[in-house]
N, C-alpha and C positions, 0 to 999 in steps of 0.2 A: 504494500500500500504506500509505501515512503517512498519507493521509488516512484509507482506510480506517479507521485505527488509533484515528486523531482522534474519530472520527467515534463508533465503539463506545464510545469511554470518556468521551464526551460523556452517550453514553444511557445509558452503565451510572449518571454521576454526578445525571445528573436523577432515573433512579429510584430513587437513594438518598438526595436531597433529600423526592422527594413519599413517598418509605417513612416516612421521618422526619418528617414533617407528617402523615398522616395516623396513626403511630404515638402522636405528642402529644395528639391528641385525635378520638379516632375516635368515629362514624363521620363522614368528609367525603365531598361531592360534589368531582366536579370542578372544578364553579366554587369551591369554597369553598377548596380545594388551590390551586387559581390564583391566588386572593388571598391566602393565604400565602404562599406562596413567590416571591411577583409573577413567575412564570414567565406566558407566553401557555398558552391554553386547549388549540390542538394540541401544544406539548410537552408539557403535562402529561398529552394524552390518550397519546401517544405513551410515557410512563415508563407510564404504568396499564397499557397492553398490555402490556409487557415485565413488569410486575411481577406481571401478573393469569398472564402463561405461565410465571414461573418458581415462580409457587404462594405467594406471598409475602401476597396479599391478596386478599380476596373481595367479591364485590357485596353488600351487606346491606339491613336497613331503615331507614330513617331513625330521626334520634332521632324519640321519643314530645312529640308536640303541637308539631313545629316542620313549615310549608308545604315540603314541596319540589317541588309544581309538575313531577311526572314525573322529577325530577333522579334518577340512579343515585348511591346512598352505597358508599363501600368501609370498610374496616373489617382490619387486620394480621389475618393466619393465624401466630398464635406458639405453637400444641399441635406443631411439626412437628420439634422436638428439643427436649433436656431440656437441664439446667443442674447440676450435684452441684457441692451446695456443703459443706464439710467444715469443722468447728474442730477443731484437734487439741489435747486439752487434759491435766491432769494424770492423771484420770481416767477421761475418755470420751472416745470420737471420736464428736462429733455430726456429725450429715448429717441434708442436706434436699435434696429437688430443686425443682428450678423448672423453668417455661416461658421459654421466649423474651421474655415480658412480665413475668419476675418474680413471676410467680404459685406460690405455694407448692402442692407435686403430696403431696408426702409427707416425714414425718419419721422419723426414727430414728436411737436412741444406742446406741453400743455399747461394753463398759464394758472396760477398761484395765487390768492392775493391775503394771504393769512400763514404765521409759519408753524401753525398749530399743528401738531404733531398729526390729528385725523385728516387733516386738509393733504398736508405730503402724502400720504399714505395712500389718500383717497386718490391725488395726482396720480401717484405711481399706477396706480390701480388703472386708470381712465387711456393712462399709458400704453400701459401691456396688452389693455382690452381692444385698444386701435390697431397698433402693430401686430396683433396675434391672432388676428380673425380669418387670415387664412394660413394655407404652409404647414411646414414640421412641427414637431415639438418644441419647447424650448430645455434643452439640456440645463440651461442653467442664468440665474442673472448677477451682473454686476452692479455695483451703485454707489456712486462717489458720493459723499456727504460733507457738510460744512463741519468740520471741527477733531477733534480729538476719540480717535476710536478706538475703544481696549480690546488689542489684537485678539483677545480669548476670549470674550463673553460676546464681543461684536456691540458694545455701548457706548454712545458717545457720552463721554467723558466730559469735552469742552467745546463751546460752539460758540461760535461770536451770534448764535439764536439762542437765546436762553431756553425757548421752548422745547428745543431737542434735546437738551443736555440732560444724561437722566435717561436720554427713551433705547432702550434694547433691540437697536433698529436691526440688525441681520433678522433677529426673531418675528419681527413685525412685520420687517419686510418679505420676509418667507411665506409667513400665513395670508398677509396680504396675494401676494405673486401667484402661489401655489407650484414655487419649485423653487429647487435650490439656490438659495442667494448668499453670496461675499459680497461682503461694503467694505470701502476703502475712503480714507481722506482723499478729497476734491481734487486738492493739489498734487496730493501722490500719483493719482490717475494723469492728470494732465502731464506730469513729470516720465509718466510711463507711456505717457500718447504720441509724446515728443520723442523720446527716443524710437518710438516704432516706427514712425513716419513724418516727423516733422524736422524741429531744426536741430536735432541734438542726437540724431539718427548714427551720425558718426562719433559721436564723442562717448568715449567710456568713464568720463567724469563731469556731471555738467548739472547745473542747480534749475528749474522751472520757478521763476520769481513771479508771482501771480501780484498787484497791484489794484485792486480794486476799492469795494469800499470800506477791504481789513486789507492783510499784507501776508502770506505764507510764502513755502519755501518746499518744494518737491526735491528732493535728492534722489541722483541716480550715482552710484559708484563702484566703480569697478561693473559696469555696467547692471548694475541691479540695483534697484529702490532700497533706500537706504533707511528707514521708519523710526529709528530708535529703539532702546529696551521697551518704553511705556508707549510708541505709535508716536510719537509727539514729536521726533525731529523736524522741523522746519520748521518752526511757529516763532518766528523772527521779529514778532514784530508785538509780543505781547507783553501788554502792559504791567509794569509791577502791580503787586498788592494794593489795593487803596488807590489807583491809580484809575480814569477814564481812561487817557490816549498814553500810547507809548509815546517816548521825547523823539522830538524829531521825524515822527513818523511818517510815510509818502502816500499812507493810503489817501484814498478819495476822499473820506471824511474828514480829515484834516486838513490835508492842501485846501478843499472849501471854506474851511474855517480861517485858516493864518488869510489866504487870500482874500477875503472878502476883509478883512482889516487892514490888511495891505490895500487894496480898493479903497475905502471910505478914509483911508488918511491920506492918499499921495494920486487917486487916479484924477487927472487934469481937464477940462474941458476938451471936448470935441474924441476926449479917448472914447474907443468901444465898448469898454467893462466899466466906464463911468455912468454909462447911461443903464445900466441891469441894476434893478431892483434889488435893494439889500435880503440878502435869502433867496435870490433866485439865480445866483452864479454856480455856474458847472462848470465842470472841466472841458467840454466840447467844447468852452465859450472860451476859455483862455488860452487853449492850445488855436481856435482859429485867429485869436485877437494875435496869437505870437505869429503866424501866419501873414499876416496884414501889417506885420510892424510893426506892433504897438512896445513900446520901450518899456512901460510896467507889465504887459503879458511878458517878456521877454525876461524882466525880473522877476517874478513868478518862478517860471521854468528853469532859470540857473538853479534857484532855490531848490524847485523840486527834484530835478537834476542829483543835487548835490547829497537830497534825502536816499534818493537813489543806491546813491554810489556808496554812503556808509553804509549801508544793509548788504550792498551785494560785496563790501568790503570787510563787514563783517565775518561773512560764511566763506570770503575767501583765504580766510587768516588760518581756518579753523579747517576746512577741507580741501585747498588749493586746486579747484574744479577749471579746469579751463575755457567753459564755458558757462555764460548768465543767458536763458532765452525767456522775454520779458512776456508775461500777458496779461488776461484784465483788461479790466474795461479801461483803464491808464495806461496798464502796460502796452496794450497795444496801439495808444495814442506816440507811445513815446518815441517812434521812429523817427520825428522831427529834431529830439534831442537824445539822440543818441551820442553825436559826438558830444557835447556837454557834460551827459555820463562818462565818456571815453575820458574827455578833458580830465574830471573830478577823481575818477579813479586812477588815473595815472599820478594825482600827485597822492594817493593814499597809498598805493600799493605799489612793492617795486616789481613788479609780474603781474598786473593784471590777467584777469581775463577776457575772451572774445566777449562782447555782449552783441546778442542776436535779438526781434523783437518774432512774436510765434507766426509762425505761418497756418496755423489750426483754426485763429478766426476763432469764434467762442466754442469748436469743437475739441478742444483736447482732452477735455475731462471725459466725452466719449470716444474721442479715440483711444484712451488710455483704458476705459471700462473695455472696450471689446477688444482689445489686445490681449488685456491680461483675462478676460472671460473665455476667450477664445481658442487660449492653449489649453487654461484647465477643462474647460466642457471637451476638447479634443482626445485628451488624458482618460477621464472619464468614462465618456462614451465608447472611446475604443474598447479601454478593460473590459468595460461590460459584453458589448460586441463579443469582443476575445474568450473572454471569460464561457458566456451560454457556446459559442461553440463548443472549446474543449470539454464541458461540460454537458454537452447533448443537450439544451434547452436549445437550439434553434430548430 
């Protein structure tokens, strides 16, 4: 029986090597799977049957203008469960599904206007029920959340929403879904959406600096998300005990506030931000006024600039990452002052780093949910797959 046992979980693990070799660059032949994985030619024909019955992979055609000499190419079957991936935001709860390969199936946002734990919930819910009306299964969901998540119980911990701190969102969001769900910090995801496809794609050390209307910090090192012991690495920007705002801080809610004082003591007749309403200046309004030339928009942005540049000065002291790629509703304004940043951090640091502004657009937190949803549902499914063969349930 122990051999027996042996014996199964030998074949189950070869054909989750040649899945994974042929899933990196498909289509392959046999022999070309053989020379990957330097496995012999009968085990790997031996994992391809197992994997050809449990539906995992199909015979294909070869690539276009390469000889294969009669060879059979195979080629991952990843349409045969889905992927819902979720950002849970101030706003919206965005969703998108995917395939088994990461392939984007469909989008959809649904809009928020309360951060009351049954409202999220209820979003999520309205979510899934959109994207999931027709199609496969969903193997599994991901779902970035605003704050502090304890790796093991899946609780946020801290949230710049007071309402969610306290809620036992994996759990909730399970019952809610009705399948398997991991939540991840917001930023973590985006930090991980970036290196899959975005600007930090090539860097094996590189920080996701989110700027909006709080401040976080996504790590990736040594090419993998970096969380901390307690989930809590990046939170850069949080304020001591007893404290409203961190000092210096660059999020949105502050820059509004130092700026609009700066405003009502120095801005001059005929300026653009002289004439906006005390309480109704935004960032859209100051970054276009620096656009136009406006000399205090222009003092503004050194300023902000310079908040910048301490925070990504900070984590560069501390992880020497060689790349910053900025986003947020700020950070992705900040491509006008990037060199500014570049300025600022050169005289703070004797090695900076590149700073990059995201190419993700407000999708990185879902590109980061279906990346990392993507390989585990992949994982999963296959074993099961794998598994009912060797086992005669198929």
């Amino acid at each position: 029986m122990a051999q027996h046992a042996t014996l199964t979980t030998m074949r189950e693990i070869n054909a989750s090597v040649v899945l994974d070799a042929i899933r990196a660059d498909p289509p392959l032949s046999r022999a070309e799977v053989s020379r990957r994985t330097g496995m012999t030619k009968p085990t790997v024909a031996n994992a391809l049957d197992l994997l050809l019955a449990a539906g995992l992979v199909r015979e294909t055609e070869p690539p276009p203008g390469e000889m294969h000499y009669g060879a059979v190419y195979f080629e991952p079957l990843d349409t045969l469960a889905h992927v819902l991936a979720l950002d849970i935001g101030t706003r919206f709860v965005r969703g998108a599904v995917c395939d088994l390969g990461g392939g984007v199936i469909a989008r959809h946002d649904e809009r928020i206007d309360d951060p009351a734990p049954e409202v999220v919930l209820a979003g999520a819910r309205a979510v899934r029920d959109r994207l999931t009306r027709e199609g496969p299964p969903l193997e599994l969901a991901v779902a970035g959340v605003p704050g502090v998540v304890d790796p093991e119980e899946g609780v946020i911990r801290e949230s710049n929403r007071a309402a969610l701190e306290g809620l036992a969102i994996r759990t909730e969001l399970g019952a809610v879904l009705g399948v398997a769900t991991e939540v991840e910090n917001d930023i973590n995801l985006a930090a991980i959406g970036e290196h899959a496809s975005g600007a930090g794609q090539e860097a094996a050390d590189f920080v996701f600096l989110s700027i909006g209307t709080g401040v976080g910090a996504g790590l990736i090192l040594g090419g993998r998300p970096h969380r901390g012991s307690r989930g809590a690495a990046g939170e850069v920007d949080n304020p001591p005990p007893g404290t409203a705002v961190a000092p210096d801080s660059p999020s949105a809610d502050a820059l509004l506030t130092w700026a609009a004082e700066w405003i009502a003591a120095s801005a001059t007749p005929g300026s653009p931000l002289a004439s906006v309403r005390p309480g109704r200046i935004t960032a859209e309004a100051i970054f276009a006024a620096d656009r136009g030339g406006d000399p205090l928009a222009a003092r503004i942005l050194v300023e902000q600039a310079r908040r910048i540049a301490v925070r990504i000065a900070e984590i560069v002291r501390v992880a020497d990452v060689e790349l910053v790629v900025l986003g947020g509703g700020v950070g992705l304004a900040c491509t006008q002052i990037l060199p500014r940043i570049e300025a600022e951090l050169t005289a703070l640091l004797r090695h900076p780093p590149r700073v990059a502004v995201s190419s993700l657009g407000d999708a990185p937190v879902l590109v980061g949910a279906m990346a990392m949803g993507s390989r585990l549902a992949r994982q999963s499914f296959a074993a099961r797959r794998i598994s009912d063969v060797t086992e005669g349930r198929s």
